[in-house]
C-alpha positions in Angstrom: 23.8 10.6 -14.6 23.0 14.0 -14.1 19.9 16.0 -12.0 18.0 18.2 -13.6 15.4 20.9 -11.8 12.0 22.0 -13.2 12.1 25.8 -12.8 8.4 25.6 -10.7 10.8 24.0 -8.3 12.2 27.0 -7.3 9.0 28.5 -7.0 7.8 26.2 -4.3 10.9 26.7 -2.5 10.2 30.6 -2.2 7.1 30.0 -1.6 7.7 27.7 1.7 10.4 30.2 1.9 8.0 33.2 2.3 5.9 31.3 5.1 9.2 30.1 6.8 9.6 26.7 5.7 12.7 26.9 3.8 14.9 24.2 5.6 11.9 22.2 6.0 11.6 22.0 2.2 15.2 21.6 1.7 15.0 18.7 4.5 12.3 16.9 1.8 13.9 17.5 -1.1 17.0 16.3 -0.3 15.1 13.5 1.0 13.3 12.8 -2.2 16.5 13.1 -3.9 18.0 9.9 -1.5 14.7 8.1 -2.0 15.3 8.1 -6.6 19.2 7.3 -6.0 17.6 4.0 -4.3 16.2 3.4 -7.4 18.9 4.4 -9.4 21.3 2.4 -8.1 18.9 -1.0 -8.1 18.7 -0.1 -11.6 22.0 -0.3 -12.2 22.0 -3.7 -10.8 19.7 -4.7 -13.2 21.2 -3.6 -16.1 20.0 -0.5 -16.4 20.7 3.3 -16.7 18.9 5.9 -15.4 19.8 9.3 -17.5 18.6 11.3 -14.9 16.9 12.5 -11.5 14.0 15.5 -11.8 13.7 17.6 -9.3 9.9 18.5 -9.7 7.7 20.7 -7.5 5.9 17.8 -6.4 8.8 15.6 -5.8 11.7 14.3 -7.7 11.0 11.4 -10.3 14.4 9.0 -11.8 14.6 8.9 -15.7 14.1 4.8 -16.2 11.5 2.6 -18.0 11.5 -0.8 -16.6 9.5 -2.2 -19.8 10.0 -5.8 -20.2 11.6 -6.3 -17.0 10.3 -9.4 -15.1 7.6 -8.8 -12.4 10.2 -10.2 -9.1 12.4 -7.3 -10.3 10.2 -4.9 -10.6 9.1 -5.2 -7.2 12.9 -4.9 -6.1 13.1 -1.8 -8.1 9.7 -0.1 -6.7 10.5 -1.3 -2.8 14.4 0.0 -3.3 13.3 3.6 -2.7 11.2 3.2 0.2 14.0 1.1 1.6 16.0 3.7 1.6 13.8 6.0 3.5 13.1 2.9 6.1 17.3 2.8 6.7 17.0 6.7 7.3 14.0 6.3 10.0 16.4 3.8 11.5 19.3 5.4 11.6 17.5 8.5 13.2 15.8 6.3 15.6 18.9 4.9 16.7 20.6 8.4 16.8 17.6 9.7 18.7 18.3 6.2 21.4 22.0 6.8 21.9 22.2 10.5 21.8 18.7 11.9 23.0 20.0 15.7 22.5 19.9 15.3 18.9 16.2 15.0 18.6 15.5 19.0 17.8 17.7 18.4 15.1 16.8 15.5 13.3 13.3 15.5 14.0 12.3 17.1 10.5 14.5 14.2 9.0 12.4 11.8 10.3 9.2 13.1 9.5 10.5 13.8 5.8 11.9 9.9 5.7 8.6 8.7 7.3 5.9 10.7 4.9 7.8 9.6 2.1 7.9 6.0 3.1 4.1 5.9 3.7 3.5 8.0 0.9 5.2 5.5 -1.6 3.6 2.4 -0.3 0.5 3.4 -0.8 -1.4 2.0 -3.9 -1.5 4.6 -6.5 0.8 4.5 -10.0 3.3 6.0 -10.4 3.9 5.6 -6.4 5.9 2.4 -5.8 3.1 0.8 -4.4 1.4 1.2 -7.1 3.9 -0.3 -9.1 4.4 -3.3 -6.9 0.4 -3.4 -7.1 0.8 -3.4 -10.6 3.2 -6.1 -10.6 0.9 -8.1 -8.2 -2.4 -7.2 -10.1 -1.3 -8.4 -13.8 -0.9 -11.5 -12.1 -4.4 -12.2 -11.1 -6.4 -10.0 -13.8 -5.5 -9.2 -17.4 -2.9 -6.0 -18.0 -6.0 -4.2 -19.5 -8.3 -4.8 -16.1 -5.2 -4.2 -13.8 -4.6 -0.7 -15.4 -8.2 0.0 -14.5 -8.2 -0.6 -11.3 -4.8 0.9 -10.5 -6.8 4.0 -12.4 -9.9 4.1 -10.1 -7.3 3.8 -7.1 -5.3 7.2 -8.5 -8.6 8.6 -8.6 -10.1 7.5 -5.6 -6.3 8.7 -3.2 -6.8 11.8 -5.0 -10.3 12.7 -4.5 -8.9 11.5 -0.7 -6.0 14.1 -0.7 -8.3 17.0 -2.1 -10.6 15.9 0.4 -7.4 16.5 3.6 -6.5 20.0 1.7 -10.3 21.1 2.5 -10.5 19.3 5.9 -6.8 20.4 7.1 -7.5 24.4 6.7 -6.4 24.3 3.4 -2.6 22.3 3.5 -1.5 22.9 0.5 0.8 19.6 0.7 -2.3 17.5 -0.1 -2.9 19.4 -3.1 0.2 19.3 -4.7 0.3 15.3 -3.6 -3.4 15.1 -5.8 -1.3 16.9 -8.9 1.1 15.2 -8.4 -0.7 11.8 -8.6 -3.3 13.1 -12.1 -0.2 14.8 -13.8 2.4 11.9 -13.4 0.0 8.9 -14.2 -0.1 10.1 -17.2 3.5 10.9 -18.2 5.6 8.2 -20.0 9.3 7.9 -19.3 11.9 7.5 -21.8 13.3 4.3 -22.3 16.2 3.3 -20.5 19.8 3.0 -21.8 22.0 -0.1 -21.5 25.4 0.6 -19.6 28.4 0.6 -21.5 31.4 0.8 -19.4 33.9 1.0 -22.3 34.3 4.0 -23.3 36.6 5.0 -26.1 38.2 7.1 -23.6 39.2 4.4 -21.0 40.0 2.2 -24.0 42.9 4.5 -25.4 44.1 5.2 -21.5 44.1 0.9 -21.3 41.7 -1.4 -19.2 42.9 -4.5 -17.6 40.7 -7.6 -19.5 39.0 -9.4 -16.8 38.2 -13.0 -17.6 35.1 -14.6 -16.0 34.3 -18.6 -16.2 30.3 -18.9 -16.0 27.7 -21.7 -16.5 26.3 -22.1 -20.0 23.0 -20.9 -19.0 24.4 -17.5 -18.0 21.5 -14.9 -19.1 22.2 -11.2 -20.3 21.6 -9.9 -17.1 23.6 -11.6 -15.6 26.5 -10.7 -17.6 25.5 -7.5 -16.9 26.3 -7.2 -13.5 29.7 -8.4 -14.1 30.3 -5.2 -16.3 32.5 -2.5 -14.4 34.4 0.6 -15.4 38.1 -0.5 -14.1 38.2 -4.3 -16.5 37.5 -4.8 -20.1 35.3 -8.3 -19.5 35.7 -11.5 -21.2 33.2 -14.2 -20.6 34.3 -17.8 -20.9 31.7 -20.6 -21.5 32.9 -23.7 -18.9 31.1 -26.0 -20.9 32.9 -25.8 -24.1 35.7 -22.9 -23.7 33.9 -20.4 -26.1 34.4 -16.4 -25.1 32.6 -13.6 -25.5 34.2 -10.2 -25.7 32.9 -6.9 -23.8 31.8 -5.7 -27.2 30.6 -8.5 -28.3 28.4 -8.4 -25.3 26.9 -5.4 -26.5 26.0 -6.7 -29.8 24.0 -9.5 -28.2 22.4 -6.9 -25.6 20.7 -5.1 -28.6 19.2 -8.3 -29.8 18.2 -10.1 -26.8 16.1 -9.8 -23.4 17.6 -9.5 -20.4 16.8 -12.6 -19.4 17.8 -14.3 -22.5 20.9 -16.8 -22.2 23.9 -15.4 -23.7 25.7 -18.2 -25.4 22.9 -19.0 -27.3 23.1 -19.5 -31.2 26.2 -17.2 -31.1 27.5 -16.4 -35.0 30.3 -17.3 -36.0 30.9 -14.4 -38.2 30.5 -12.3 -34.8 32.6 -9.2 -35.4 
């Protein structure tokens, strides 16, 4: 995975720069940068990879589409950020209770960790409240009706943040959180990319075959999270002793859901 940097993110940090804010700005970056690695890394335990992290003037944004992806875990995605930034205001907390003389230096952490918490939770897609509102939403009203009203919320925090910029002196934080909010609603992420651990690399330098017994009913995610990059895995059906290679794995991955059982109406012919 690699993170990338939109050159206008430069240009904000001269610009906090030139008013003295540099650190400050580093301090939330940096923070926004934990914040998508929460997500990342929950993605990965789905099944997923996430090409990328953006480093945007507005904030930072991870690469993955969650299309498809059942609504529980899709809520464990979207909260996996923001519980990152809650462990962060803990761990200051407790620095700040133990060691008192550390306050004037972690006090910009906090605030950073805090803002973004709040700042996610808050109803508005793409935010992670939004998408847990979303999640929440198409469960009571049609997808059509939920996308509306996640819609009129966008608009309605955003008409509330231009509102702050005007009310605060002119801050331009709340701007860029109202551009942020109209500009990313609209933007569609790529979709995400299986994880293949087998690389033909690793395979000419040897892997150790790791054999795993599971229940018949073992689903594709499942399998998934039994993928690593030190074994070459074999799954073994306990029902009736059928296995099902690594790259045989794959195969199935590209035909089936996530959640589809992977011993399922397996060909024989299976290369």
């Amino acid at each position: 995975m690699k993170i990338t940097v939109h050159p206008l993110f430069f240009a904000v940090i001269i610009f906090c720069a030139f008013f003295g804010g540099f650190f400050v700005s580093i301090i939330f970056a940096l923070t926004a940068l934990l914040h998508e690695c929460g997500h990342v890394f929950c993605a990965a335990r789905l099944g997923y990879e996430c090409k990328q992290i953006k480093l945007m003037p507005y904030g930072a944004a991870a690469v993955c589409d969650i299309d498809g992806i059942k609504w529980r875990d899709e809520v464990a995605l979207a909260l996996a950020g923001p519980a990152v930034n809650a462990a962060i205001c803990v761990g200051v907390a407790g620095l700040w209770w133990f060691f008192p003389s550390t306050y004037a230096f972690t006090d910009t952490i906090m605030a950073a960790s805090l803002a973004m918490l709040i700042v996610n939770l808050l109803p508005a897609y793409p935010l992670d409240g939004g998408r847990v509102a979303n999640c929440l939403l198409s469960h009571i009203f049609s997808p059509k009706a939920a996308r509306i009203i996640l819609r009129a919320a966008n608009v309605a925090i955003a008409a509330g943040m231009i509102a702050a910029f005007f009310i605060s002196g002119y801050n331009v934080t709340f701007l860029f959180f109202a551009l942020f909010l109209l500009c990313s609603a609209i933007e569609k992420s790529p979709p995400a990319v299986r994880i293949n651990f087998a690389s033909r690399a690793a395979l000419r330098r040897g892997m150790e075959v790791k054999t795993v017994l599971v229940d018949s009913d073992l689903t594709v995610k499942g399998a998934v999270r039994l993928l690593d990059d030190k074994h070459y895995l074999v799954l073994r059906n306990s029902a009736d002793g059928r296995e099902i290679t690594q790259d045989e794995l794959y195969l199935l991955m590209a035909e089936r859901g996530i959640y589809d059982p992977v011993f399922d109406d397996i060909p024989d012919n299976m290369p």
